[in-house]
C-alpha positions in Angstrom: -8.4 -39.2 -29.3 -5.6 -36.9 -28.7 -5.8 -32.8 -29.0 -3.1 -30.2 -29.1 -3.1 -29.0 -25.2 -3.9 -26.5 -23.7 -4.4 -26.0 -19.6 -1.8 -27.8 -17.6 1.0 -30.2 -18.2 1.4 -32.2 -20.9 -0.2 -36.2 -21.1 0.9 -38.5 -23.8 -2.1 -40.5 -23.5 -4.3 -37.0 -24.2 -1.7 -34.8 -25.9 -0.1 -33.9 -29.2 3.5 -33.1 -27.3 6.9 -32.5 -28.0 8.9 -35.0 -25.7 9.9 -32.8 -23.0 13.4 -33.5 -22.1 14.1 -32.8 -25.8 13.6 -29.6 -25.1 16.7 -28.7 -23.0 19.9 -30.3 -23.2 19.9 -33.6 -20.7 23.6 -33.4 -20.5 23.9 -29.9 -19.3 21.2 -31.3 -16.7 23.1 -34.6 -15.8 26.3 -32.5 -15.3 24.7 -30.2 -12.9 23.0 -33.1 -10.9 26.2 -34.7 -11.2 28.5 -31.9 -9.5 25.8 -31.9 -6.8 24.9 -28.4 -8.0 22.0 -25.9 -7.4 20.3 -24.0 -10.0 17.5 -22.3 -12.0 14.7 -23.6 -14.6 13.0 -20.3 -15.7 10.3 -19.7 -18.8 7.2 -17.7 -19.3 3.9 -19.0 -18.3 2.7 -21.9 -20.0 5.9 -22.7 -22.0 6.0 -26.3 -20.7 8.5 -25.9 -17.5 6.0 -28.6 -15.4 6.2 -31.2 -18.3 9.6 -31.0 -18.3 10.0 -31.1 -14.1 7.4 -33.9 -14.4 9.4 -35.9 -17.6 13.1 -35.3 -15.5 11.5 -36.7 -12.3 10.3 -39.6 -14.2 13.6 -40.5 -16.1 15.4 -40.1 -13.0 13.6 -42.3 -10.9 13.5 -44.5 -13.5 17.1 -44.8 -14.2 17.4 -45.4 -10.2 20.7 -43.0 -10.0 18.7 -41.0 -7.8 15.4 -40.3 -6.0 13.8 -37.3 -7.8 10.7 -35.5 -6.6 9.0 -32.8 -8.2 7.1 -30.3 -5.5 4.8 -27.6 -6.4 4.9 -24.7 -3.7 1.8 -22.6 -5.2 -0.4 -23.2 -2.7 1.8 -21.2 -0.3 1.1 -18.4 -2.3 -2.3 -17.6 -0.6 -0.8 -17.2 2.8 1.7 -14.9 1.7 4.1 -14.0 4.4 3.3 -15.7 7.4 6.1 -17.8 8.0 4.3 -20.1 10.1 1.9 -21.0 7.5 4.0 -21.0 4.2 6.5 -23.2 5.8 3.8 -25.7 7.3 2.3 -26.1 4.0 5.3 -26.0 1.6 6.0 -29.1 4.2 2.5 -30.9 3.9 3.2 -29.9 -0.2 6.8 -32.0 0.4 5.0 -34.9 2.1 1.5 -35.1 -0.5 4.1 -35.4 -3.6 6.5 -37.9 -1.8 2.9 -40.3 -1.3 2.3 -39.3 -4.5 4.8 -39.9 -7.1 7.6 -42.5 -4.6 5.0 -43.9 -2.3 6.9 -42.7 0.3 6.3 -43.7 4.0 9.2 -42.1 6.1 8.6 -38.1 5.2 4.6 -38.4 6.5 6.4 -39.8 10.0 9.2 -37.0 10.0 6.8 -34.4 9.7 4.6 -34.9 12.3 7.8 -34.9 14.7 9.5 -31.9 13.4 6.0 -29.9 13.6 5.9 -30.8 17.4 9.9 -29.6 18.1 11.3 -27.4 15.7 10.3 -23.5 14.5 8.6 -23.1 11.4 11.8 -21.1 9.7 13.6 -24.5 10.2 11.3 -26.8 9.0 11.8 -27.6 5.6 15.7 -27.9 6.4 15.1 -30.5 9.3 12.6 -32.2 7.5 14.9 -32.7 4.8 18.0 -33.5 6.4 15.7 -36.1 8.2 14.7 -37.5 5.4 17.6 -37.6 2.9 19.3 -39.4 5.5 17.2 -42.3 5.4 16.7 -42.6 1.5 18.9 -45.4 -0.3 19.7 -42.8 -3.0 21.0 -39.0 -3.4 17.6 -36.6 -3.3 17.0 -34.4 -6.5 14.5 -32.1 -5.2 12.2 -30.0 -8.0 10.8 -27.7 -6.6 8.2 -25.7 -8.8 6.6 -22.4 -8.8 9.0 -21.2 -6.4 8.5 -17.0 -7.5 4.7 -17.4 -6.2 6.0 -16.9 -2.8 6.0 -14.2 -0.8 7.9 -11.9 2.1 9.0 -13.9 4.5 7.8 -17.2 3.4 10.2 -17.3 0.3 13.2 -15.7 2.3 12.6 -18.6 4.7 12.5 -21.5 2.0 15.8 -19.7 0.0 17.9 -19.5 3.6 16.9 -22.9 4.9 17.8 -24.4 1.7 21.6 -22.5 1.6 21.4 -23.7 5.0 21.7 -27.2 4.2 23.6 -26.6 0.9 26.8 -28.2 3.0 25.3 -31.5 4.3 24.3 -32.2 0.6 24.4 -35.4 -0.8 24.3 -37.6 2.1 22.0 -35.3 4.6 20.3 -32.4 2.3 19.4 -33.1 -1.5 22.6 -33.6 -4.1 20.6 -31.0 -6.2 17.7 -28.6 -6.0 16.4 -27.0 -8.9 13.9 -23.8 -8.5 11.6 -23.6 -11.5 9.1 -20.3 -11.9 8.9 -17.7 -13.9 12.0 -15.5 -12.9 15.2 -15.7 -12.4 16.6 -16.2 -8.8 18.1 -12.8 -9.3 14.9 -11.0 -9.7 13.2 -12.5 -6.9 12.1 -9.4 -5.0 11.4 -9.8 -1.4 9.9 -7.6 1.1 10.8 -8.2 4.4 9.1 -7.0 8.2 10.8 -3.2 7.6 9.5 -3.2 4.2 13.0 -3.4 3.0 13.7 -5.7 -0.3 15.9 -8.7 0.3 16.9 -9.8 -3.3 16.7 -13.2 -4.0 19.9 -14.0 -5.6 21.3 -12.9 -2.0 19.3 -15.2 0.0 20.1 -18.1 -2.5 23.4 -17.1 -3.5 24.3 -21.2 -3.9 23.0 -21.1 -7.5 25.8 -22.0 -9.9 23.3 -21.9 -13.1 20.3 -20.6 -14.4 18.5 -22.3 -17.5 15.4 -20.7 -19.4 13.2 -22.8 -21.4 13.3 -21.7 -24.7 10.0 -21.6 -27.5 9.3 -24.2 -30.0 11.6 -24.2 -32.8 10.0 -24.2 -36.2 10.6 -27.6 -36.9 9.4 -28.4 -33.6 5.7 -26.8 -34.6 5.6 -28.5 -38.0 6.3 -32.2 -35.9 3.8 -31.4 -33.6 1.1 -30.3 -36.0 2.2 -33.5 -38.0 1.2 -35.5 -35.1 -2.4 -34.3 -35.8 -2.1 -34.6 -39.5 -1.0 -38.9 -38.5 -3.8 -39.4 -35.8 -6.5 -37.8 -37.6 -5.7 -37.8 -41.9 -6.1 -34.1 -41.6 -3.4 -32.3 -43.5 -2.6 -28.3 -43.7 -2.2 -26.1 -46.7 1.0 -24.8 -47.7 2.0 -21.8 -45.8 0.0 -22.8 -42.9 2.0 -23.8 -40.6 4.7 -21.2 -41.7 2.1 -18.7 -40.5 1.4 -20.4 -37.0 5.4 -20.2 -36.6 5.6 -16.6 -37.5 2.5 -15.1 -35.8 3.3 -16.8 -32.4 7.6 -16.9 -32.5 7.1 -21.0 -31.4 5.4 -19.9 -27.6 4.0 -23.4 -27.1 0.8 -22.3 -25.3 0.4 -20.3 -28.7 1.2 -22.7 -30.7 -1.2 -25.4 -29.2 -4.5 -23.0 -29.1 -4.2 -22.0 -32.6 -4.3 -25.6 -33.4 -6.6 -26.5 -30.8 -8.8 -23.3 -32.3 -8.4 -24.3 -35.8 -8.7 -28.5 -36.0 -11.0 -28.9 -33.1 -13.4 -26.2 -32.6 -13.7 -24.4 -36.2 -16.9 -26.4 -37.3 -15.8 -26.3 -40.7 -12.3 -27.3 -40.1 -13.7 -31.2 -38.2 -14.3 -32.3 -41.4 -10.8 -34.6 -41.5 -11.3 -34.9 -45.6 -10.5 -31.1 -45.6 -7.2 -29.5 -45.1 -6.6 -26.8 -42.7 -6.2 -23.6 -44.5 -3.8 -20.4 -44.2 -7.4 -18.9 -43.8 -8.8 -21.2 -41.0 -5.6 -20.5 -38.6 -5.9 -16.7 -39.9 -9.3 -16.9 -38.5 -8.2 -18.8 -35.5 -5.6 -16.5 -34.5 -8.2 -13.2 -34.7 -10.3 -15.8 -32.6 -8.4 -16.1 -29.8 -7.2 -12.4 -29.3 -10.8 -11.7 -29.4 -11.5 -14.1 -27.1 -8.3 -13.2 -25.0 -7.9 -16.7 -23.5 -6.8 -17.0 -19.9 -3.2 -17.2 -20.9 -3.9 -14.0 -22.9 -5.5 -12.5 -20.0 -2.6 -13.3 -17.4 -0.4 -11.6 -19.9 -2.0 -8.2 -20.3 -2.4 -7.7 -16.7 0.9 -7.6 -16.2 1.0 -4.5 -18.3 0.4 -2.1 -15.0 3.1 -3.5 -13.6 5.4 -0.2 -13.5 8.3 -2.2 -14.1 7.0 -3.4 -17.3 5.3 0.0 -18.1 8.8 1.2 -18.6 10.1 -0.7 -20.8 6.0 -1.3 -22.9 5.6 2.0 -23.1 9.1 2.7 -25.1 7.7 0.4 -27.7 4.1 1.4 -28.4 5.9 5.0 -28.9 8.7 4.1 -30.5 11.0 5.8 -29.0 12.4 7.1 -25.6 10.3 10.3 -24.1 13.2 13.4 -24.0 14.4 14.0 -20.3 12.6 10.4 -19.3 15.5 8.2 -17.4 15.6 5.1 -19.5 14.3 1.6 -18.1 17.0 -0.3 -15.9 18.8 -3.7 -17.3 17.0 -5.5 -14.6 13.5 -4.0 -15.6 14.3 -5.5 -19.6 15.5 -8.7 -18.1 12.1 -8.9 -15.8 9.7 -8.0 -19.1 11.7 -10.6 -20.9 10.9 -13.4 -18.2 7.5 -12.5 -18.6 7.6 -13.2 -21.6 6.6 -10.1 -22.7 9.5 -9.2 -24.5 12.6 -10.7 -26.8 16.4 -8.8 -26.6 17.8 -10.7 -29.6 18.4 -9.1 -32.4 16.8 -5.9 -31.1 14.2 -5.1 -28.2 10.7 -6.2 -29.5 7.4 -7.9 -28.4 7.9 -11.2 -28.5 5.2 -12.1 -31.1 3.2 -11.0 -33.5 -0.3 -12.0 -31.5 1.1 -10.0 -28.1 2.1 -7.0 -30.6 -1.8 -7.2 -31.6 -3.4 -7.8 -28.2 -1.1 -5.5 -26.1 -2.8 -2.4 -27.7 -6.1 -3.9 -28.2 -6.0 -4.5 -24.3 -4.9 -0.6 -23.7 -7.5 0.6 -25.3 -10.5 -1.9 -25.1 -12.3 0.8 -22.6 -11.5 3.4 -24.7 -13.1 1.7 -27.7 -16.2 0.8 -26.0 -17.0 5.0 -25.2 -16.2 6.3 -28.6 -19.7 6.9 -30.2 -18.9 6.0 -34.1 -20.7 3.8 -36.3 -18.9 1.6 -39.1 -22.1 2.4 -41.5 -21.2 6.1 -41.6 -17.6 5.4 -43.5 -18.7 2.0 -45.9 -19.3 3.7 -49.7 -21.7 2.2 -51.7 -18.7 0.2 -53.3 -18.4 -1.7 -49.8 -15.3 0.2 -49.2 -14.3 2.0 -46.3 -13.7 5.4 -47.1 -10.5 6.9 -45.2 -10.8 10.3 -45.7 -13.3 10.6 -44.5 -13.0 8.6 -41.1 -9.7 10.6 -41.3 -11.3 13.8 -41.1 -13.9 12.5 -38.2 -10.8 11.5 -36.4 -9.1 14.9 -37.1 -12.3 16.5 -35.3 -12.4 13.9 -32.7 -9.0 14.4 -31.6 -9.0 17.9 -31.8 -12.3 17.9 -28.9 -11.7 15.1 -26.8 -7.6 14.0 -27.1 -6.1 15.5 -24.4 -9.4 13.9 -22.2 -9.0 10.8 -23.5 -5.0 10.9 -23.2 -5.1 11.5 -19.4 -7.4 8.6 -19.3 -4.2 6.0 -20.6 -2.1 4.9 -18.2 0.5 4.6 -21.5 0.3 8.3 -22.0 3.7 8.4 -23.9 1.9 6.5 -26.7 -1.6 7.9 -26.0 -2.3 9.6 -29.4 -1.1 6.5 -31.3 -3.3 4.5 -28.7 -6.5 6.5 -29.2 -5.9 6.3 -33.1 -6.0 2.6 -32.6 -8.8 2.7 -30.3 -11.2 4.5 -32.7 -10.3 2.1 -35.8 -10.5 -0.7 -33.9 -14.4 0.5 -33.0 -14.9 0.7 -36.8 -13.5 -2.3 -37.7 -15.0 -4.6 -35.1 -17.6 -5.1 -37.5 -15.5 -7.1 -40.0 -12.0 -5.9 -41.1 -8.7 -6.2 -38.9 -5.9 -4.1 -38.4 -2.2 -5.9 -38.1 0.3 -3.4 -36.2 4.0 -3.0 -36.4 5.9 -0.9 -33.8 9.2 -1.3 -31.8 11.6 0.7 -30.2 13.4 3.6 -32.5 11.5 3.3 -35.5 9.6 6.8 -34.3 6.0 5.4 -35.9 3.6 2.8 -35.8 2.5 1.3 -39.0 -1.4 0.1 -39.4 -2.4 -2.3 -42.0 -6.0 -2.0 -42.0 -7.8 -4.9 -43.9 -11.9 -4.7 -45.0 -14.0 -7.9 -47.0 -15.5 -6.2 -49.5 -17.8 -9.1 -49.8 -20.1 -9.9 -46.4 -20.7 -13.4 -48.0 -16.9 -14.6 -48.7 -15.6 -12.8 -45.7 -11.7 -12.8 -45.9 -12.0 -15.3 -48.8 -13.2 -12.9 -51.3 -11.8 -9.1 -51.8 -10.1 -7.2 -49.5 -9.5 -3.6 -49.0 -6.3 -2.9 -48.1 -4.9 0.4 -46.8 -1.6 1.2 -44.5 -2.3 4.3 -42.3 1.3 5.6 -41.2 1.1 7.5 -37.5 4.3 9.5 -36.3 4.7 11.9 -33.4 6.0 15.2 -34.8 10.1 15.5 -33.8 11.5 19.0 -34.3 10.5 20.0 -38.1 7.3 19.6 -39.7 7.7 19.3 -43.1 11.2 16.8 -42.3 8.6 14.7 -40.4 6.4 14.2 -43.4 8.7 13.7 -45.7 10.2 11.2 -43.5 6.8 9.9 -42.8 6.1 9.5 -47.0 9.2 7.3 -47.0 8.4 5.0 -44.3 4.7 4.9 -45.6 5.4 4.4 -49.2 7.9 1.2 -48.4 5.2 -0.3 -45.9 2.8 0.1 -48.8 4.9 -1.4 -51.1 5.8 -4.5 -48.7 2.0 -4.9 -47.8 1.4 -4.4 -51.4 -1.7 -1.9 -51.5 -1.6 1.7 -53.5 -3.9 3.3 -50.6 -1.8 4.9 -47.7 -2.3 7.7 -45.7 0.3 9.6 -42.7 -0.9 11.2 -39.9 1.2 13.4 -37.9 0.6 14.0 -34.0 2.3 17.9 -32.4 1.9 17.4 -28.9 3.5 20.4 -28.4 1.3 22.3 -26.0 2.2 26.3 -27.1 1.4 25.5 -30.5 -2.2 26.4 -31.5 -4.5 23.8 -32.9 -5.1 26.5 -36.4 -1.0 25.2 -36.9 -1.0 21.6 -36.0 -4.6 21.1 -38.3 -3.3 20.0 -41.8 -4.6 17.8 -45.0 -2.8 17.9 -48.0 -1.9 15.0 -50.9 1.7 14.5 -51.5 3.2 12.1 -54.2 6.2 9.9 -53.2 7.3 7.7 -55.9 4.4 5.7 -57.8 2.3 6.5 -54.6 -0.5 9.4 -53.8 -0.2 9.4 -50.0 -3.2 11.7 -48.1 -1.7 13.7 -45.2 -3.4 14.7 -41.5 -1.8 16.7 -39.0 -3.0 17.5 -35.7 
C-alpha cells in the first residue's frame, strides 16, 4: 500500500510521488553537465531536493554518459569546524556512498593512502583527483546538504573543490552540484579571527544557481489522484482547491495534509467515503496544532535576527519609523528558508505558516493568560465579543506593556498579545484564520465558533472579523480608515459582526485618552469600536 510521504526521500514502491526530475528542467541540467559546469540546487526544507539528487544520479548512471554519485555531507555537521575531522568524514561520507550506490572498489583503497600522506585541508581534492582519474567515465559529483557545514570545515571543502575546478573532466569531476538550503552566496562562514568569509567567494566557480520550486496546482490534484486510483477514495469538489491554497504547493505540506486526512482521520479510512473540504479543514488545524517536526524546524528559525527583520515587518504591517529597513540579502535568506515569497509582493509563503508563525510567538503567552472560554459563551452558544472586548480592554490596560517586553516581536507585540488572548478562548473549539503582510497597517482576524458542540464545524458557525490597527498620526482618520478595511473584510468573509480595535502606543498619552468604545455605522454595517 502506498501513502502520501512524509520523512525522507521519496520511494516509488512506498510513495504517492511526483516523478522527480519533472520537477526541474532536465535540459537546463544536461547543458550544465555538458559545459562541464558548477552550480547550485537550493529549496526549503523538505521540498524534495534529495529525491531529485537521488532520481539525477540514477538516470545518469543509467544512461552511462557519466558516473554520478550523490554524497550527503550532514554528518560533518556535528564536528563543526575542526578541519581535521570534517574533512576525514566528508571523505569516509565520499567512500560509504561510492560502495553504496556504484559498488565502487578503488575510492576505499585511495583513501586509506591519502589519510596516511596528505593534510586534511587537501583531502577531498587528492582523493578526488585520484579517483576520477581511474574511472572510465566523467564524475558528476552531488553533493548534498552542503550549508550544514561549518567554519573551517566548509571553507575547506568550497577551496579544495575551486582547487581542482582546472583538472576537471579528466582529473576532478566534469560537474559538482551543491544542494542545501541556501544559496552559495549566503553561505556565511566564520573563520579562526571570527571574521566571515562568504561563500560565494570561496566558491566563486559557480556559473548557476537553480531553486526547487513548490508543487504546481496541477501537480497536487495528480498526486492526490494517485490515492484516489490505488485506493477508490475520491475528494469532494473544492477539496483539493483548498489543499493548494492553504499550503501554496510546499510538498511536505501538501503530503501531511493528505497523509492527515486519508490515513489517520478514522472517519476518512472508510474508502466508500469521499474526502471532504471539511476533513482536510480539520486536517490542516490538526497539524498546526500538532506543529509537526517540519513545522517545528520552521518556527525556530524565527529568532534568527536575520529573519526577525524582515518577520517582524509583516506581523506589523508596516516598517517601525527611524528603524533601518532589512538588507536585500536578509529577504533573499528568509525566502530560502522558506519562510517567505517576493513575487508579487513580500508575504508568508502560505496560508498554514501565516497561521502558525503567530501561534508559535505567542504559545507561552497564551498558556499564562488566566481566562476561561465559559465566561464569554451566551446562553445562545455564541461568543459574546463585547464583552471579551471589554476584558481585553482591561487586560491590556494592566498587564500590556509586561507582557510586550516579554515578545521578542515587540514591533507587533499589541497585535501579538491580542492574538494570544483569543487564541486562549478559542482553544476550546472555534479557530481564528489571520491575514497580515507588509503595508497593509492592520491585521485582520476571522474568528470562527460551532454553535453546535455535536456537529462541530458541520453545523452553525459564528462568524465575526475583529479588525486591529496600530494608531498612525490621527485618531479619528485611523478609525475611519479602520471601518473601511473592516467593513470590506466583513463583506468578503461574508459575516455582519465586526469589530476595530485601535492600539496608541504613544507613551505621553494618558490611558483616560487612548480608552475608547463607541458604535459606528459604515455602509450596511454596525461596526463596535475599542481604543486603547
Amino acid at each position: 500500500m502506498k501513502i502520501f510521504n512524509t520523512a525522507g526521500p521519496v520511494r516509488s514502491d512506498e510513495h504517492y510521488m511526483i516523478p522527480a526530475l519533472a520537477r526541474w528542467d532536465m535540459g537546463e541540467i544536461r547543458r550544465l553537465i555538458g559545459e562541464k559546469r558548477y552550480f547550485v540546487l537550493h529549496a526549503p526544507r523538505q521540498t524534495g531536493k534529495t529525491s531529485c539528487l537521488l532520481a539525477l544520479m540514477e538516470k545518469l548512471n543509467a544512461e552511462a554518459d557519466y558516473t554520478a554519485l550523490y554524497v550527503n555531507l550532514e554528518p560533518a555537521q556535528a564536528v563543526r569546524g575542526n578541519l581535521e575531522a570534517g574533512m576525514r568524514i566528508i571523505l569516509d561520507a565520499l567512500v560509504a556512498s561510492a560502495d553504496e550506490y556504484l559498488a565502487d572498489r578503488l575510492l576505499p583503497e585511495i583513501a586509506r593512502e591519502i589519510i596516511a600522506t596528505q593534510a586534511a585541508g587537501s583531502l577531498l581534492r587528492e582523493g578526488l583527483r585520484r579517483w576520477c582519474r581511474g574511472l572510465e567515465r566523467p564524475l558528476v559529483l552531488l553533493l548534498d546538504e552542503v550549508d550544514t557545514l561549518v567554519g573551517d570545515t566548509l571553507i575547506s571543502l568550497l577551496r579544495q573543490i575551486r582547487a581542482g575546478y582546472p583538472d576537471r573532466p579528466q582529473a576532478f569531476p566534469q560537474t559538482v552540484l551543491l544542494c542545501g538550503v541556501r544559496d552559495v552566496r549566503d553561505y556565511r562562514i566564520h573563520d579562526g579571527d571570527n571574521q566571515i568569509v562568504l561563500g560565494g567567494s570561496a566558491f566563486n566557480i559557480k556559473s548557476e544557481s537553480l531553486r526547487l520550486g513548490n508543487f504546481s496546482h496541477e501537480e497536487v490534484a495528480l498526486l492526490y489522484a494517485q490515492h484516489t486510483e490505488a485506493t477508490g477514495q475520491t475528494f469532494e469538489d473544492g477539496a483539493i482547491d483548498y489543499v493548494f491554497e492553504q499550503t501554496g504547493g510546499q510538498p511536505w505540506l501538501v503530503n501531511a495534509i493528505g497523509y492527515e486526512a486519508c490515513f489517520r482521520a478514522k472517519t476518512a479510512r472508510d474508502r466508500s467515503r469521499p474526502v471532504t473540504l471539511m476533513d482536510v479543514l480539520d486536517a490542516r488545524e490538526r497539524l498546526i496544532e500538532r506543529r509537526d517536526t517540519h513545522l517545528d524546524q520552521l518556527t525556530n528559525q524565527l529568532r534568527e535576527p536575520r529573519v526577525h527583520k524582515i518577520i517582524s515587518e509583516l506581523l506589523s504591517g508596516d516598517i517601525a519609523p527611524g528603524t533601518t529597513p532589512p538588507s536585500e540579502d536578509d529577504q533573499l535568506y528568509t525566502q530560502d528558508l522558506g519562510l517567505i515569497r517576493t513575487r508579487p509582493q513580500v508575504e508568508i509563503a502560505n496560508p498554514i505558516y501565516r497561521e502558525i508563525i503567530p501561534r508559535t510567538l505567542t504559545w507561552i503567552t497564551q498558556t499564562r493568560i488566566p481566562q476561561e472560554t465559559a465566561w464569554y459563551v451566551g446562553k445562545d452558544g455564541r461568543l459574546d465579543f463585547p464583552k471579551l472586548l471589554d476584558a481585553f480592554q482591561q487586560f491590556f490596560r494592566e498587564n500590556g506593556e509586561i507582557w510586550i517586553e516579554r515578545f521578542d516581536y515587540k514591533e507587533a507585540a499589541p497585535q501579538l498579545l491580542m492574538q494570544a488572548f483569543l487564541q486562549r478562548i478559542i482553544n476550546s473549539g472555534g479557530r481564528i484564520d489571520r491575514e497580515y503582510g507588509l503595508g497593509r497597517r492592520r491585521t485582520d482576524l476571522l474568528v470562527q465558533w460551532p454553535l453546535d458542540e455535536t456537529q462541530g464545524f458541520h453545523g452553525p458557525v459564528q462568524r465575526a472579523v475583529i479588525e486591529l490597527k496600530i494608531l498612525h498620526k490621527f485618531l479619528e482618520a485611523t478609525i475611519e480608515a479602520g471601518l473601511a478595511q473592516t467593513a470590506a473584510y466583513m463583506d468578503r468573509v461574508g459575516t455582519d459582526e465586526g469589530y476595530l480595535v485601535v492600539f496608541d502606543r504613544t507613551l505621553e498619552v494618558s490611558w483616560e485618552t487612548k480608552i475608547l468604545v463607541r458604535q459606528a455605522q459604515h455602509g450596511k454595517y454596525r461596526i463596535g469600536v475599542w481604543g486603547m
